[in-house]
C-alpha positions in Angstrom: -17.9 5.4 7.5 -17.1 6.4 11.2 -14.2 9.0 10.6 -11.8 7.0 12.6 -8.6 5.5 11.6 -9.8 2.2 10.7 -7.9 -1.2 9.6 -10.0 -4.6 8.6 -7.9 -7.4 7.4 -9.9 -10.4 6.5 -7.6 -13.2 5.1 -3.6 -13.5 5.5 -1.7 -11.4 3.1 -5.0 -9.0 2.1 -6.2 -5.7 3.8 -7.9 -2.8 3.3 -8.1 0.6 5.5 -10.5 2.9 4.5 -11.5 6.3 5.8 -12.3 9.9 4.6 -9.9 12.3 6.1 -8.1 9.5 8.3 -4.9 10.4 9.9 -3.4 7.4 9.3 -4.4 6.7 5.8 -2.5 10.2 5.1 0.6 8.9 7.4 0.8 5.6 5.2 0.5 7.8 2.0 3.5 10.0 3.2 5.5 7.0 3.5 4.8 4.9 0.8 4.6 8.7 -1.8 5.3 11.2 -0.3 2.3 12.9 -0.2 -1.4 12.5 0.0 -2.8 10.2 -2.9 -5.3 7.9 -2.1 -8.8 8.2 -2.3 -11.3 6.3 0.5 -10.0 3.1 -0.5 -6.9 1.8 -1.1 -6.1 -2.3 -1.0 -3.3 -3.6 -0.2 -1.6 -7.0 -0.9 1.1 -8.9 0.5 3.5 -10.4 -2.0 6.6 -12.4 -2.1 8.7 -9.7 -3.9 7.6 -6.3 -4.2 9.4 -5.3 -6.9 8.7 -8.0 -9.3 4.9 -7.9 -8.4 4.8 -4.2 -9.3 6.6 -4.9 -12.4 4.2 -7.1 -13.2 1.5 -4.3 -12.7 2.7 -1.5 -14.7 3.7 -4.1 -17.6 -0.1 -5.0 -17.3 -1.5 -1.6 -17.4 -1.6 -0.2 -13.7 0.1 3.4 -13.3 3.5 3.3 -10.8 2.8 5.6 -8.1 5.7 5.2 -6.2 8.7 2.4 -6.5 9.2 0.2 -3.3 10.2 2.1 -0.3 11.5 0.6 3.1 9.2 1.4 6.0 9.6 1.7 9.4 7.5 -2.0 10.4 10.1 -3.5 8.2 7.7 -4.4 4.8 8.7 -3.2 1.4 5.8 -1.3 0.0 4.7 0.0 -3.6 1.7 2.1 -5.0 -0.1 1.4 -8.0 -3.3 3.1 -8.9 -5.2 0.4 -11.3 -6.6 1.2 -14.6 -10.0 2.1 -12.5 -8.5 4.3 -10.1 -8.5 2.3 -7.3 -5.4 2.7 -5.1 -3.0 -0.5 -4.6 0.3 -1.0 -1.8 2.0 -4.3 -2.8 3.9 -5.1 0.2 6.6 -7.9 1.3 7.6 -8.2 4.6 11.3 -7.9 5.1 12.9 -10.6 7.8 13.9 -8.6 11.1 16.6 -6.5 11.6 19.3 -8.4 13.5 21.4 -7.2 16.6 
């Protein structure tokens, strides 16, 4: 682990940031809870609909977080911590804004 605010994705619709005290790991937990929640890792995975994907979740056994909230880069993102701990953000891209 450097410290720095790092960001891997490795195939579409899959990536992970990791980090220790990483500004932008608490900036992404603000939005998405707000507050910090997440522990070094937290996985994120891009879905067709948010809301049904994190219904889908809790119904099989992962603890709601937070509901989808609108962000700033346009995506609709949700946080589930799994039955392990791990952190999840479901997100969907929403289409641009027009005008």
């Amino acid at each position: 682990m450097t410290g720095r605010d790092e960001s891997r994705s490795w195939t579409p619709g899959v990536r992970r940031w990791s980090s220790r005290t990483c500004p932008h790991a608490e900036h992404i937990d603000r939005l998405e809870v707000g507050r910090r929640v997440a522990g070094q890792v937290r996985v994120a995975f891009q879905v067709p609909d948010a809301g049904e994907a994190t219904d889908r979740l809790v119904a099989a056994g992962a603890t709601l977080v937070a509901a989808p909230v609108a962000t700033p880069w346009r995506s609709l993102n949700a946080r589930l911590e799994a039955p392990a701990g791990l952190q999840l953000t479901l997100f969907q891209e929403l289409a641009p804004e027009l005008g």
